[in-house]
N, C-alpha and C positions, 0 to 999 in steps of 0.2 A: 440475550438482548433484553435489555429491559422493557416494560408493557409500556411505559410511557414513551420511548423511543421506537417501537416495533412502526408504528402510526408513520413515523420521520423518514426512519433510512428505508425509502421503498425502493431503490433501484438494487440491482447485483452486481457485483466485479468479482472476476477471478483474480488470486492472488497464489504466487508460487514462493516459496520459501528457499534460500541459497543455501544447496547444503556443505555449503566453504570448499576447502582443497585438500586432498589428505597430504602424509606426509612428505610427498615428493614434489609438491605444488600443484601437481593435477588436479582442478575443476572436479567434483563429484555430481555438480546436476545439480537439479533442484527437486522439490519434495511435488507428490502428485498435485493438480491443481486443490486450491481451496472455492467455493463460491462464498461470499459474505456480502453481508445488504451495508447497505450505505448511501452517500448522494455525493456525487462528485460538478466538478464544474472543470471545462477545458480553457484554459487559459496561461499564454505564456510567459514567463516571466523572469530575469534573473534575478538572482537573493545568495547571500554569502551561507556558507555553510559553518558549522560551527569553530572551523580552523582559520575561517576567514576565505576559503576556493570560491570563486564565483560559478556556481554552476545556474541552468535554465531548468526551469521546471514547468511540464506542462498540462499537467494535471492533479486538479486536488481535489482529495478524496476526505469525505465525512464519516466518522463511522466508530463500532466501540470495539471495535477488533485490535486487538492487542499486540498480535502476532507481528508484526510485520519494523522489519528493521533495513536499515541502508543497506542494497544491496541485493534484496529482494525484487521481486518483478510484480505491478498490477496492471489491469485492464476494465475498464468497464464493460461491461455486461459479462456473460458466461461463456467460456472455452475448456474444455477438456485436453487440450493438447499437453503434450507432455513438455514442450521445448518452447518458452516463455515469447522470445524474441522472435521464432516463426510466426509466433500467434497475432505478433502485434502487441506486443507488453512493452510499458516504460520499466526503467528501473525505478526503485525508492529509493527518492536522494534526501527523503527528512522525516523524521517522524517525532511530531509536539503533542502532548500529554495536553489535554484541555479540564477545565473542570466539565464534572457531568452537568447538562443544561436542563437536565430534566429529574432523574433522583437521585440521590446521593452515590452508583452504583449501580454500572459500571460505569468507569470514566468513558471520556469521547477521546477519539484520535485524533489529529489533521497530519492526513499523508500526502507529503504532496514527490510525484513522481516526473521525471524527466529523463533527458539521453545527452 
């Protein structure tokens, strides 16, 4: 994280990583939890997706964490559970590339999450 952003993203959220299906289409799980700082805001909303699906999303997430693509699961603040949607996880239905607002490096996220 950068020093000029460390000040910013002061909340946590756990984020879990989808680790797809292998070759017989069986779900594999997801990767152990992540914690990562950021600042989120709850708020519902529907917005088209880049295919045009209307999907709802009800949480969006600020943050320079990279990792995280549609399909994935977060939550705000910290859980170590291993199984996303017990926890209380949305899935990630989008993930926008911002310019960084602060130095040039690393960029900002907006993840915004729903079901």
């Amino acid at each position: 994280m950068s020093k000029t952003a460390s000040w910013c993203y002061t909340k946590n959220a756990t984020f879990w990583k989808n680790l797809g299906f292998n070759e017989s289409g069986d779900p594999l799980g997801f990767a152990e939890p992540v914690i990562i700082k950021c600042l989120y805001k709850s708020a519902t909303a529907a917005k088209q997706d880049a295919v045009g699906v209307e999907i709802t999303t009800t949480i969006t997430f600020w943050t320079e964490f990279s990792g995280a693509r549609r399909g994935d699961y977060m939550m705000p603040g910290i859980s170590m559970d291993q199984d996303p949607v017990a926890a209380g996880a949305d899935e990630v239905m989008s993930v926008d590339l911002d310019a960084s607002a602060f130095d040039s490096s690393p960029d900002d996220y907006t993840i915004k999450t729903g079901r």
